[in-house]
C-alpha positions in Angstrom: 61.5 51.0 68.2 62.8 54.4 68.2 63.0 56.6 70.9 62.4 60.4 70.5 65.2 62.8 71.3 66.1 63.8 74.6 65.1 67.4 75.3 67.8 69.1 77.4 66.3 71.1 80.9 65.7 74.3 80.3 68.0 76.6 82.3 67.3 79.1 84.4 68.3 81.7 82.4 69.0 81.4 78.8 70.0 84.1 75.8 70.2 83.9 72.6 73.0 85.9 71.6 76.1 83.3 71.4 78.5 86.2 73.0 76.7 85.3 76.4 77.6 83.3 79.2 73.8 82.4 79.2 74.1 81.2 75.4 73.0 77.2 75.1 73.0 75.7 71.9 71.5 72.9 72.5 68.5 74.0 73.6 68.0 76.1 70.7 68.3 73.2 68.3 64.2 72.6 70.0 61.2 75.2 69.8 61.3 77.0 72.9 58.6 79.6 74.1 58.2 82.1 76.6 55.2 82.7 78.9 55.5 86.5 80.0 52.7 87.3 82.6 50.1 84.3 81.4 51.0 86.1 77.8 52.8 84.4 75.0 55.9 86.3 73.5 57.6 85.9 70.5 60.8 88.6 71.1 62.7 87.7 74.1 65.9 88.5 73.8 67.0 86.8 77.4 64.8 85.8 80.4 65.5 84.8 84.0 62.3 82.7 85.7 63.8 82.5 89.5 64.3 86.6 89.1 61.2 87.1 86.9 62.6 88.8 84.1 62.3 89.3 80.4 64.4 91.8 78.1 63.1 92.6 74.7 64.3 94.9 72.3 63.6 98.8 72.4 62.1 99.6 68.7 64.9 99.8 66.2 67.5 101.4 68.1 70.6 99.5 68.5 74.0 100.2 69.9 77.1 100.9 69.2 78.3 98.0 68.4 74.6 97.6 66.2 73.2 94.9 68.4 69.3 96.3 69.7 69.1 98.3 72.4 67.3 95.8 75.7 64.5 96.6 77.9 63.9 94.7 80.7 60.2 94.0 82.0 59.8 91.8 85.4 56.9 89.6 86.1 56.0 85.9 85.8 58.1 84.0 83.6 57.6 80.7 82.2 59.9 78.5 79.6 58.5 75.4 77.7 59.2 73.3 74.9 56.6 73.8 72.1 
């Protein structure tokens, strides 16, 4: 018999950028989603569910350094494996 794959927890607080402290790829190598105020969204950037926080790009602007420019919105978050 074989088992299915362990799914790791989801954190806390996760990013996706690899540059981050919050970066875990091991959780990416599963389809994650975000629940943002009983609201599916598909361009979260970085989230936070014990602070309630989401950021998501701005448009098309980026910085400097030509990674997007973030917004952060606060409300309910929720993680889950699709």
């Amino acid at each position: 018999m074989s088992e299915a794959p362990q799914t790791p927890t989801l954190p806390d607080r996760l990013s996706i950028d690899p540059s981050s402290a919050h970066y875990n790829a091991a959780v990416f190598e599963h389809d994650i989603g975000i629940r943002f105020n009983e609201k599916e969204r598909f361009d979260v950037e970085e989230y936070c569910v014990s602070e309630g926080w989401i950021k998501v790009p701005a448009g098309k602007k980026v910085d400097r350094k030509g990674k997007p420019l973030l917004l952060t919105l606060k409300g309910k978050v929720e993680a889950f494996y699709k």
